[in-house]
C-alpha atoms as an extended CHARMM CRD file, in Angstrom:
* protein
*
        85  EXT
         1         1  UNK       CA            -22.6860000000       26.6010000000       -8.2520000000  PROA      1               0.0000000000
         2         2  UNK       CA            -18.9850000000       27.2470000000       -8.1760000000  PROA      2               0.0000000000
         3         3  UNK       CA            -18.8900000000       27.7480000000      -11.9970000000  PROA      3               0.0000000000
         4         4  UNK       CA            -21.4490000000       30.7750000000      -11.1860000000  PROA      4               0.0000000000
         5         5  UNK       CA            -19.6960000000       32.0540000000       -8.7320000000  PROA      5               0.0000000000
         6         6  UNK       CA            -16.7120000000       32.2610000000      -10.6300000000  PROA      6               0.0000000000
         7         7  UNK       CA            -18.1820000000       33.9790000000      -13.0210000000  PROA      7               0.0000000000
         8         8  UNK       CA            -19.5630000000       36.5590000000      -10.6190000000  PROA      8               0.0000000000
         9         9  UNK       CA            -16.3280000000       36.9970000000       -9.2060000000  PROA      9               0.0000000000
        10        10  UNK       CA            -13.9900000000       37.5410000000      -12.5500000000  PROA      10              0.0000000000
        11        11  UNK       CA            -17.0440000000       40.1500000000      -13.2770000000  PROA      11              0.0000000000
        12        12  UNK       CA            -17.1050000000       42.0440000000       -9.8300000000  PROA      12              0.0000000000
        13        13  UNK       CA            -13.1920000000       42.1660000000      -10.6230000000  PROA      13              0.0000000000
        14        14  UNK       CA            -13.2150000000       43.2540000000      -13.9390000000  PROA      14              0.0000000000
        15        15  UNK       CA            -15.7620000000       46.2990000000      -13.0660000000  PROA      15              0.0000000000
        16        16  UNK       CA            -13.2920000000       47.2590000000      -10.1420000000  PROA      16              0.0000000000
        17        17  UNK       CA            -10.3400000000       47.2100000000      -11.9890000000  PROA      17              0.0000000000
        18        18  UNK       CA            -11.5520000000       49.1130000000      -15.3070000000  PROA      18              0.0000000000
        19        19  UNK       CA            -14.6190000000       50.6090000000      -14.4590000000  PROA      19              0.0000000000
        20        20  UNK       CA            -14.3020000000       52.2130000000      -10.9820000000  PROA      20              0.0000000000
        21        21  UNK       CA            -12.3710000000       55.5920000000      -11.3460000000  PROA      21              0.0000000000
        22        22  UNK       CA            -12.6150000000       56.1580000000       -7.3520000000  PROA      22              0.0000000000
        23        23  UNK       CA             -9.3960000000       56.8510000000       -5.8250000000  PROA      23              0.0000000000
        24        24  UNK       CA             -9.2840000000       55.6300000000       -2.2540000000  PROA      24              0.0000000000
        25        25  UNK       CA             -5.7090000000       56.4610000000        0.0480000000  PROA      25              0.0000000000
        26        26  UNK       CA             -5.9220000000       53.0740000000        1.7150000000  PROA      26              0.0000000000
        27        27  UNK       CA             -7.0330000000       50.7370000000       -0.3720000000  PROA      27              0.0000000000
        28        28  UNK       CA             -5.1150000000       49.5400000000       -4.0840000000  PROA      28              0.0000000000
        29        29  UNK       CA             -8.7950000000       48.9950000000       -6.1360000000  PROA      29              0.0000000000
        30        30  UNK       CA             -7.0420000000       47.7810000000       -9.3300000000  PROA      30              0.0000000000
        31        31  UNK       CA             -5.2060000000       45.1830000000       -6.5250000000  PROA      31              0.0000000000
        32        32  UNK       CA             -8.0840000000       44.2130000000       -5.2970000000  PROA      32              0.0000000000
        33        33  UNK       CA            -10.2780000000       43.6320000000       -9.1540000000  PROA      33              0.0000000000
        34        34  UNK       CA             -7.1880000000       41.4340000000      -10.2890000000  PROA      34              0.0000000000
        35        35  UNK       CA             -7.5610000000       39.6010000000       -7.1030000000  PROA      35              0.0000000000
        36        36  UNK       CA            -11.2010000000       39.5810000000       -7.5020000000  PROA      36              0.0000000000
        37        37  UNK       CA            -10.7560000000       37.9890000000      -11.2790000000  PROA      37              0.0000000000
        38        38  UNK       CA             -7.7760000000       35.9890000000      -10.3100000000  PROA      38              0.0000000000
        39        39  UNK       CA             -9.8390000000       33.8030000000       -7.5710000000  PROA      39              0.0000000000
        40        40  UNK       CA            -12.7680000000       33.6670000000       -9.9900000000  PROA      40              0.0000000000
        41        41  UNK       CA            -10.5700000000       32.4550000000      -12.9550000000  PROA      41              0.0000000000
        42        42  UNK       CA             -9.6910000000       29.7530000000      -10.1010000000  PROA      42              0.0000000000
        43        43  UNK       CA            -13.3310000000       29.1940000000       -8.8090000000  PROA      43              0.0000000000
        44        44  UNK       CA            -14.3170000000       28.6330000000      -12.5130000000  PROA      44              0.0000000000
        45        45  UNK       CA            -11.5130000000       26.1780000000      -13.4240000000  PROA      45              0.0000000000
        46        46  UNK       CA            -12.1530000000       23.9910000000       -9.7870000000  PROA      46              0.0000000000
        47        47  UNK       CA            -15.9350000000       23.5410000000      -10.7050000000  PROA      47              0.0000000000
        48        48  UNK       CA            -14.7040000000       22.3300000000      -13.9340000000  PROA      48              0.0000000000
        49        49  UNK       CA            -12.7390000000       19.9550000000      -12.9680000000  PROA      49              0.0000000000
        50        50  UNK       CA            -14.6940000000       18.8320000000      -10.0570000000  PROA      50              0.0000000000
        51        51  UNK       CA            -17.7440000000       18.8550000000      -13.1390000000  PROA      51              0.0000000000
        52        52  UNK       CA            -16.0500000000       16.7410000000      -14.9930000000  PROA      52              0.0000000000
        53        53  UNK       CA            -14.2860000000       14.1540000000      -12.7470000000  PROA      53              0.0000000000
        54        54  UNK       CA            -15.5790000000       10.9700000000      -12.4940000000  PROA      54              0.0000000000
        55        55  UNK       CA            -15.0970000000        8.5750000000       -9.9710000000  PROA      55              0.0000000000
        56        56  UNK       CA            -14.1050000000        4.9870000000      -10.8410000000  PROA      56              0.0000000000
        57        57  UNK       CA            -15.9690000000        2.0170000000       -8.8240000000  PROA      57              0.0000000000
        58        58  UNK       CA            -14.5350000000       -2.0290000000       -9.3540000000  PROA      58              0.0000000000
        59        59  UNK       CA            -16.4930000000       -4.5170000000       -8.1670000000  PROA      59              0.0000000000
        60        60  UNK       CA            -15.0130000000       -8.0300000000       -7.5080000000  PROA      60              0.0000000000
        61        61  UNK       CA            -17.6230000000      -11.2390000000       -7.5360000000  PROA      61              0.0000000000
        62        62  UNK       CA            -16.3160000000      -14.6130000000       -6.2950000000  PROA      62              0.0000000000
        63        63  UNK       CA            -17.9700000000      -17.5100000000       -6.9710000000  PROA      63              0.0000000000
        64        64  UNK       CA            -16.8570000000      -20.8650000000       -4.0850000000  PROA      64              0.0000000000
        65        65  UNK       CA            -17.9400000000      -24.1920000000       -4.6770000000  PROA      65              0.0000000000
        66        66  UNK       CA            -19.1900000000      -26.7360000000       -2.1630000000  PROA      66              0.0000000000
        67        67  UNK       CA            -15.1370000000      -27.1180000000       -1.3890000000  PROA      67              0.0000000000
        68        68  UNK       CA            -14.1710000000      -24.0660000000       -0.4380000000  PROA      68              0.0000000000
        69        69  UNK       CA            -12.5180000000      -24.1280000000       -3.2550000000  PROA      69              0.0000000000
        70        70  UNK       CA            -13.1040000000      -20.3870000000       -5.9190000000  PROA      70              0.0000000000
        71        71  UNK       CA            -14.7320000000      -21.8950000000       -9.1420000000  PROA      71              0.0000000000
        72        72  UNK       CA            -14.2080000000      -18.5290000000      -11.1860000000  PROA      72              0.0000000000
        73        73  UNK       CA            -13.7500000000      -14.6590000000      -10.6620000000  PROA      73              0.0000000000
        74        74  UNK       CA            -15.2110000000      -12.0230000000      -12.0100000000  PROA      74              0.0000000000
        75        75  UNK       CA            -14.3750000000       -8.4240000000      -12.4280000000  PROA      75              0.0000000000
        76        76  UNK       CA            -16.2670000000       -5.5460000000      -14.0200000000  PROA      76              0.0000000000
        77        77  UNK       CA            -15.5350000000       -1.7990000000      -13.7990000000  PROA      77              0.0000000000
        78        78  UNK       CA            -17.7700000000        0.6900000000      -14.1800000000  PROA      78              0.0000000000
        79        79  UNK       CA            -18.0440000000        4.6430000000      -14.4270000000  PROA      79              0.0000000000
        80        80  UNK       CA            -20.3450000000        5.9000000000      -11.8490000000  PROA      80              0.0000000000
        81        81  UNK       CA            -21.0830000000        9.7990000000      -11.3330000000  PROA      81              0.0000000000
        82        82  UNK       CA            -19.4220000000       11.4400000000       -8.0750000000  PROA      82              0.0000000000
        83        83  UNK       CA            -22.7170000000       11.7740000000       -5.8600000000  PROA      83              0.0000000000
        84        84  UNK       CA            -21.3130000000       14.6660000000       -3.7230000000  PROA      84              0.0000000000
        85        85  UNK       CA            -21.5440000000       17.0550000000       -6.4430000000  PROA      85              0.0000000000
């Protein structure tokens, strides 16, 4: 969702900035479109990243004997996909 509304934004900007040919005393609108693209350029780049990224997850498995004594250890890594996106 954030890559869309990066998108959206960089477009809303890009229409105020070189589109619009409204002048308006108190507000800058060519400001306020390179703003507008700016923080969508931004948007875009942080759902890219956060798209991409990948979480890493190590598990550890022990193995005691009768002793309490550790007979061997095991590690394995896996990739696993970042659930909160």
């Amino acid at each position: 969702m954030s890559i869309g509304a990066g998108i959206f934004l960089f477009v809303v900007g890009a229409v105020i900035r070189f589109a619009l040919n409204v002048e308006v005393s108190w507000l800058d609108l060519p400001l306020v479109g390179n703003l507008l693209m700016g923080a969508g350029v931004l948007i875009f780049v942080l759902g890219l990243v956060f798209t991409f990224r990948r979480r890493r997850s190590v598990s550890t498995r022990r193995t005691v004997n009768g002793h309490g004594e550790v007979d061997g250890v095991t590690r394995t890594t896996r990739e696993v996909d970042d659930p909160d996106l």
